[in-house]
C-alpha positions as CSV (number, residue, x, y, z in Angstrom):
1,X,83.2,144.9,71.2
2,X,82.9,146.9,74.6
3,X,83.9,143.6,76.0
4,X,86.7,142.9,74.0
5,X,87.9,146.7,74.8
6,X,87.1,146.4,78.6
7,X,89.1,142.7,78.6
8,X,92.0,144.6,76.5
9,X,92.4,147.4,79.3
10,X,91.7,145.1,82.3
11,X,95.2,143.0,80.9
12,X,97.0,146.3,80.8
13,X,96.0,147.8,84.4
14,X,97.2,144.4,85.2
15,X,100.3,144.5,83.8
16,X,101.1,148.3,85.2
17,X,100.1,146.6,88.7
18,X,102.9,143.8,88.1
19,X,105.6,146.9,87.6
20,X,104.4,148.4,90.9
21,X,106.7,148.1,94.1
22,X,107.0,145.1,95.9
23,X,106.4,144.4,99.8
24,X,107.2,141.5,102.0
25,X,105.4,142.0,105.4
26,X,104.1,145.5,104.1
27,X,101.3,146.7,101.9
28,X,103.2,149.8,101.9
29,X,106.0,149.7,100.6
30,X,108.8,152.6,101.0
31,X,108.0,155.3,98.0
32,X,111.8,155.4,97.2
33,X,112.3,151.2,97.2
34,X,111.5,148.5,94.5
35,X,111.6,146.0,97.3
36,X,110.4,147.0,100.9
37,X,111.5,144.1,103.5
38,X,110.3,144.5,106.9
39,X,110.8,142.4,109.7
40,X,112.0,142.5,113.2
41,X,113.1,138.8,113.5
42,X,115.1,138.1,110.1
43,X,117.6,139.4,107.8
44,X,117.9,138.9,103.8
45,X,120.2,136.1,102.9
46,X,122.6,136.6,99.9
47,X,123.4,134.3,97.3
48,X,126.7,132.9,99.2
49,X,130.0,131.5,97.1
50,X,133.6,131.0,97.0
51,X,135.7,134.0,95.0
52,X,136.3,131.9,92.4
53,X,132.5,130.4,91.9
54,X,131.9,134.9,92.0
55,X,134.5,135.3,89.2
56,X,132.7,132.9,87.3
57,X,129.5,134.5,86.7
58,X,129.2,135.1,83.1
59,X,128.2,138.9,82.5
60,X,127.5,139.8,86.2
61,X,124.4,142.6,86.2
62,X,126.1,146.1,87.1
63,X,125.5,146.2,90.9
64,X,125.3,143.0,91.8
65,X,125.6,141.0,94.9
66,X,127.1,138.2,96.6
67,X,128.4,136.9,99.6
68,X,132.0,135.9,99.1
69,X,132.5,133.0,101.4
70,X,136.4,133.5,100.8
71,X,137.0,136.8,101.5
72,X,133.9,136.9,104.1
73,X,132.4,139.9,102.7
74,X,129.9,141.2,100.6
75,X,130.7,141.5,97.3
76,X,129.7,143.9,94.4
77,X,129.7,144.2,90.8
78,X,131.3,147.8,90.8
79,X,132.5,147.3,87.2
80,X,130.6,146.5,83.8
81,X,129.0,143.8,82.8
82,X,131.4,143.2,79.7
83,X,134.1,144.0,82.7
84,X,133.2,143.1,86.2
85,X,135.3,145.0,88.9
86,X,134.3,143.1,92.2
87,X,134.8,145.2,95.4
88,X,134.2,144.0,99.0
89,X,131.8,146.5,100.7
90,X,132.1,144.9,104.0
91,X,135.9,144.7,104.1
92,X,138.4,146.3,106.5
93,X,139.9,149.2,105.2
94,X,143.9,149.7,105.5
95,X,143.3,152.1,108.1
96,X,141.4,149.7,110.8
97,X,142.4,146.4,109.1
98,X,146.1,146.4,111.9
99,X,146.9,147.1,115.6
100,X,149.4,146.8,117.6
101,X,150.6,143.7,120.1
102,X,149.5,145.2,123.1
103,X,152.7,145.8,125.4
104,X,154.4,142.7,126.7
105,X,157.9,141.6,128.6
106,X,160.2,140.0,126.3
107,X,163.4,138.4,128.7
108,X,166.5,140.0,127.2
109,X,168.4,139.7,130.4
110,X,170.9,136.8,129.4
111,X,172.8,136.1,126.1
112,X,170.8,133.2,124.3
113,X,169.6,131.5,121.2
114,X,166.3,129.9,120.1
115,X,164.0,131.5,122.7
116,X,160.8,131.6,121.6
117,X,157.1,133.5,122.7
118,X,154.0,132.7,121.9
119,X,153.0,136.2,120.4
120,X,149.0,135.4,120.3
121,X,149.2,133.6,123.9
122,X,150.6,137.2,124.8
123,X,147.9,139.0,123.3
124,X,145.0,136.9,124.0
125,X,145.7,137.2,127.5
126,X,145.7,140.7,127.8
127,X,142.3,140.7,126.6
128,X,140.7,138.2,128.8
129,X,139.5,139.4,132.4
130,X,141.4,142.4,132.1
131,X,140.8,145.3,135.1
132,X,137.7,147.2,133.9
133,X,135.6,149.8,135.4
134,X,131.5,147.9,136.5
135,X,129.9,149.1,133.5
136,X,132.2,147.6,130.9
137,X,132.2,143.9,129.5
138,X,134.5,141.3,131.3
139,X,136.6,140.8,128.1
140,X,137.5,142.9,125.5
141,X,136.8,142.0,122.1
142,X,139.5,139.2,120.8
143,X,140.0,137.6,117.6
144,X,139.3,133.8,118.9
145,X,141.4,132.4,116.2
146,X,145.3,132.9,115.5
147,X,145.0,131.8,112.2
148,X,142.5,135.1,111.7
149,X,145.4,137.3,111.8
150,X,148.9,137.9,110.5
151,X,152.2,138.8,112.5
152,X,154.4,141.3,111.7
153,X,157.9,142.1,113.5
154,X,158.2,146.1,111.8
155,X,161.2,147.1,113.8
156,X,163.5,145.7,116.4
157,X,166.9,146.2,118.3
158,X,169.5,144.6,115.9
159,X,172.0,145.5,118.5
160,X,170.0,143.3,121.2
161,X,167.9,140.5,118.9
162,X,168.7,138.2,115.8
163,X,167.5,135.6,114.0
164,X,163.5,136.8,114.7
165,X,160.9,134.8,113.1
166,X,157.6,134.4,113.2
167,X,155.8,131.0,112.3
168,X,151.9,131.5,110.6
169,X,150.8,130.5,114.3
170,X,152.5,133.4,115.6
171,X,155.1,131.9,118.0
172,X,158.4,134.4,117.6
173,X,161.5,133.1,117.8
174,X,164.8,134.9,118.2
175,X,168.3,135.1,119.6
176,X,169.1,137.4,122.3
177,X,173.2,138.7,120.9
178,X,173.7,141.3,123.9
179,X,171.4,142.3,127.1
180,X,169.3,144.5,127.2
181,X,169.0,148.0,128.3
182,X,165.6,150.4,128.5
183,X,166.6,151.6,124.9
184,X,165.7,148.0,123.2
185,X,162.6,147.7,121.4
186,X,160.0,145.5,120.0
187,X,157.5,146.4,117.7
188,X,154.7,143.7,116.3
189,X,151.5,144.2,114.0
190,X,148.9,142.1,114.1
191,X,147.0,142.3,110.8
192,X,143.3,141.0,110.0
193,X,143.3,138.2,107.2
């Protein structure tokens, strides 16, 4: 019978050991953590899917996560499980998710129609081998793609410019009606997609 008893509590200590925090490349795991990761070569990978394959999980767990490969963020259960409410946790904000086209010349000197600029040519070579003081980098951080952002034309000269239109590559083109004098203006947003 002591053997039975001994065998009984043996199975339980065993089972209270399989609750215990975990540890991958630790045998001490943090005090406050389920899970304690360490390394100082590799990350933790997320499950990775497309916002629709997310939407799809039936009765997401409350806090759970993804990778969105659509949005290109990490993703959270923020909601229920009876009523998911994904949020990005990685996403731009509407405070940082904009700037402005960095000052350029637009030609308003002659009357014309159907001039065109290349809007992201203009910016992207602002930011490439600009002058710099000998500490900073040689370019400044640039969005390598033009289809990463948006363009937006918030406010213009009507007096001086018609027909302005930007196409999804962001090439602006436009009518000059009058020339120009140093009262014209030009304002375009760039906005991360």
């Amino acid at each position: 019978m002591k053997k039975y008893f001994f065998m009984i509590l043996l199975c339980f200590s065993g089972i209270a050991t399989l609750q215990a925090q975990v540890g991958i490349n630790t045998s001490t795991p943090n005090a406050s953590a389920a899970m304690d990761i360490v390394s100082t070569e590799k990350g933790i990978l997320l499950p990775r899917m497309t916002t629709v394959q997310k939407s799809a999980i039936v009765a997401p767990a409350e806090g759970l996560l993804v990778y969105d490969t659509t949005l290109r963020c990490i993703a959270q259960n923020a909601g229920s499980t009876a009523s998911p409410a994904w949020v990005c946790l990685s996403q731009r904000d509407a405070q940082n998710g904009f700037f402005y086209m960095p000052t350029i010349a637009v030609d308003a000197s002659t009357v014309v129609t159907g001039r065109s600029i290349d809007l992201y040519n203009e910016y992207l070579t602002q930011f490439t081998a600009p002058t710099r003081n000998p500490s900073a980098p040689v370019n400044i951080p640039y969005f390598t793609n033009r289809t990463d952002l948006y363009y937006y034309i918030t406010n213009y000269d009507t007096d001086v410019m018609g027909n302005v239109s930007i196409n999804d590559n962001g090439v602006m083109t436009y009518d000059i009606k009058v020339e120009s004098d140093y009262d014209s203006f030009l304002t375009v947003v760039f906005v991360l997609k």
